[in-house]
C-alpha positions as CSV (number, residue, x, y, z in Angstrom):
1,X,193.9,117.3,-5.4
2,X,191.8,118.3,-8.1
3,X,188.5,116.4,-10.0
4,X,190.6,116.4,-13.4
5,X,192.4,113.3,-14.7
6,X,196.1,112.8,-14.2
7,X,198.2,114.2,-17.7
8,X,199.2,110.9,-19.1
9,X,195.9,110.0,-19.0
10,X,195.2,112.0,-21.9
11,X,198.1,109.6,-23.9
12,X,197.0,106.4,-22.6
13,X,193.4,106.6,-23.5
14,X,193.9,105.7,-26.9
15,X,194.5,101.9,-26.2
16,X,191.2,101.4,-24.5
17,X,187.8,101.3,-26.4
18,X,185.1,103.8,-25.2
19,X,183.1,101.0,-23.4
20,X,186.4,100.0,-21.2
21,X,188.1,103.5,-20.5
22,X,190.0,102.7,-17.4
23,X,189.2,104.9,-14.3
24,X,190.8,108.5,-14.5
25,X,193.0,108.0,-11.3
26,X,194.5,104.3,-12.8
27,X,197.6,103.8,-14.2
28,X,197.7,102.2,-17.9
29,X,198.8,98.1,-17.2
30,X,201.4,97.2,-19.7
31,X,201.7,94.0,-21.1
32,X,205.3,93.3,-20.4
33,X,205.2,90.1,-23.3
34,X,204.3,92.0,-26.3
35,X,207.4,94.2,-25.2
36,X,211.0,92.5,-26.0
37,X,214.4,93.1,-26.5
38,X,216.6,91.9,-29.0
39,X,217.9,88.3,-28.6
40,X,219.5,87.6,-32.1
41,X,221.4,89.1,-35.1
42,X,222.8,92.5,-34.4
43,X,222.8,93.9,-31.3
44,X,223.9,97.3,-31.2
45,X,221.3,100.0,-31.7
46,X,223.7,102.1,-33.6
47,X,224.2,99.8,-35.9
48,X,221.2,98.7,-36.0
49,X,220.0,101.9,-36.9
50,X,222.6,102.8,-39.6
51,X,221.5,99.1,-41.3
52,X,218.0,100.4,-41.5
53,X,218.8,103.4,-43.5
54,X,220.9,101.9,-46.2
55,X,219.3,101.9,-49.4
56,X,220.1,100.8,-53.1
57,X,223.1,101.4,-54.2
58,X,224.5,103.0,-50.5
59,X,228.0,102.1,-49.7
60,X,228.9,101.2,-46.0
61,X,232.3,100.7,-44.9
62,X,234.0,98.1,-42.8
63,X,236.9,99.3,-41.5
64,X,239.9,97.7,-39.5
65,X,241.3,99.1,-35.9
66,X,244.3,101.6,-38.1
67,X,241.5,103.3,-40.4
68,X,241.2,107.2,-40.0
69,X,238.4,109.0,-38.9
70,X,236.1,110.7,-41.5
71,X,235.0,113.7,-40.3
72,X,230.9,113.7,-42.1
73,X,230.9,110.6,-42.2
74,X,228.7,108.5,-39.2
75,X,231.5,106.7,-37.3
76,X,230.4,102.9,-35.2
77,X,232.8,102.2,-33.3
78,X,232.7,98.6,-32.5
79,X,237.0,97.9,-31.6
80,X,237.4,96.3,-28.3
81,X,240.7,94.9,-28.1
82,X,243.4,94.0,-30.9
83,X,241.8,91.6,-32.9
84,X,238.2,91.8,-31.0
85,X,235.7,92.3,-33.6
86,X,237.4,91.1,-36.6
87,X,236.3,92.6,-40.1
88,X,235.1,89.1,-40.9
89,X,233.0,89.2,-38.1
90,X,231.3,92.4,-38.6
91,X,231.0,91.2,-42.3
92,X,229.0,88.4,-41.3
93,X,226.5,89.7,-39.4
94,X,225.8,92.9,-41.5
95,X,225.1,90.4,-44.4
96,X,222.2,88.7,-43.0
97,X,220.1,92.0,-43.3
98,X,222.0,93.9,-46.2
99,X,222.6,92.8,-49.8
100,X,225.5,93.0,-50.8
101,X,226.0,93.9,-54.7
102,X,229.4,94.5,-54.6
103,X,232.4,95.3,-52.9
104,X,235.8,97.0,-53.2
105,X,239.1,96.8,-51.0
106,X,242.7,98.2,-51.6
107,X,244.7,96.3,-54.2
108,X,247.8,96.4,-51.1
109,X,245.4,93.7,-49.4
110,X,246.6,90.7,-51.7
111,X,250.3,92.0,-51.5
112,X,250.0,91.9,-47.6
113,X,248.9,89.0,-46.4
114,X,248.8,85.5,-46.6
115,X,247.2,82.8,-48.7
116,X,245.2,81.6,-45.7
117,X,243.6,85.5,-45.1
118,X,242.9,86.0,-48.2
119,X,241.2,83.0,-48.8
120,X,239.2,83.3,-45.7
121,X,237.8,86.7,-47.2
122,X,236.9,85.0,-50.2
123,X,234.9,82.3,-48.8
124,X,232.9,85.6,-46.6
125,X,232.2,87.3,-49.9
126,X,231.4,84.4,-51.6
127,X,228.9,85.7,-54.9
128,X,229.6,89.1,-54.4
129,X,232.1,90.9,-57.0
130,X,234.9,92.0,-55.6
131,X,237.0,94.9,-56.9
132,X,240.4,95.7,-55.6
133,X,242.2,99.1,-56.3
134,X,244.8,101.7,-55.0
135,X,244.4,102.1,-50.9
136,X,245.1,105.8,-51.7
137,X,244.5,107.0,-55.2
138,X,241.1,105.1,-55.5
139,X,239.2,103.5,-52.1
140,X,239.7,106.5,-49.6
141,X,238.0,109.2,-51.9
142,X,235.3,106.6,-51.8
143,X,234.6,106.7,-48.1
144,X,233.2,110.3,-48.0
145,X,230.2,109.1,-49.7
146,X,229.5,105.8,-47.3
147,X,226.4,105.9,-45.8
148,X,228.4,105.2,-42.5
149,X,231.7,103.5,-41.2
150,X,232.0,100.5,-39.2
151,X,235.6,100.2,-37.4
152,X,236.4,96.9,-36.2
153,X,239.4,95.9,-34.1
154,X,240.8,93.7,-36.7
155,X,244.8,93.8,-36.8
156,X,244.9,92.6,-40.6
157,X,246.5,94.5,-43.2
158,X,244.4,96.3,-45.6
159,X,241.0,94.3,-44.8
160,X,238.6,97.8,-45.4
161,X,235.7,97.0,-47.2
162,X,233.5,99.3,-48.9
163,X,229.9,97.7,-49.5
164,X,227.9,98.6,-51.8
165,X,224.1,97.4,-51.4
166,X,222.0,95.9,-54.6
């Protein structure tokens, strides 16, 4: 054994002051309560992490279980099992750490589904404008240019959402 310190102890000098540099041969002591993992909001990293990089004016995309893959475009897969997480679902907890400035979805949405789904959406985006236009002429050759697409395990017809942030 040689007279030098271990290699990490080059790292772990940093948290110590000159007058209370621990002893070469000692381990760094962590302090397991200043170190936490998350308890509330959004759990998953990835989307987590996708969250953090949205800027003004990014679009993110909320997608239901039947949306195609986009190659280029970063994909969070959060479907579980029919219905398991809704888009609604997903909605709500992105929008308690993204602003929401406006949002489009495909025109087919208010010819497919009932009274009670659509007004359950419209409560969710209450105060936001919401556009509605052709599922294939005009929302799809938006999603190339989302930020990042969020596909839910949501059974209802037509419930994409493209978010754009303020």
């Amino acid at each position: 054994m040689s007279n030098r310190p271990p290699t990490w102890y080059k790292y772990a000098t940093h948290r110590y002051p000159a007058s209370r540099q621990p002893h070469p041969f000692s381990r760094p002591v962590l302090n397991f309560s200043t170190l936490s993992m998350l308890k509330t909001g959004i759990l998953n990293p990835q989307l987590n992490s996708l969250l953090s990089r949205v800027r003004h004016t990014n679009t993110l995309v909320i997608a239901d279980r039947g949306f195609p893959f986009w190659p280029g475009v970063e994909t969070i897969d959060l479907s579980l099992v029919d219905g398991v997480p809704t888009v609604l679902q997903v909605l709500e907890a992105v929008r308690a750490n993204f602003v929401v400035g406006e949002v489009r979805m495909a025109a087919q949405f208010l010819d497919h589904n009932t009274a009670e789904t659509k007004a359950a959406f419209a409560r969710a985006l209450e105060g936001v404008v919401v556009s509605y236009e052709d599922h294939e002429t005009a929302f799809k050759p938006r999603i190339p240019r989302a930020i990042g697409l969020v596909r839910t395990g949501d059974t209802t017809q037509y419930a994409n959402l493209i978010l754009t942030s303020a």
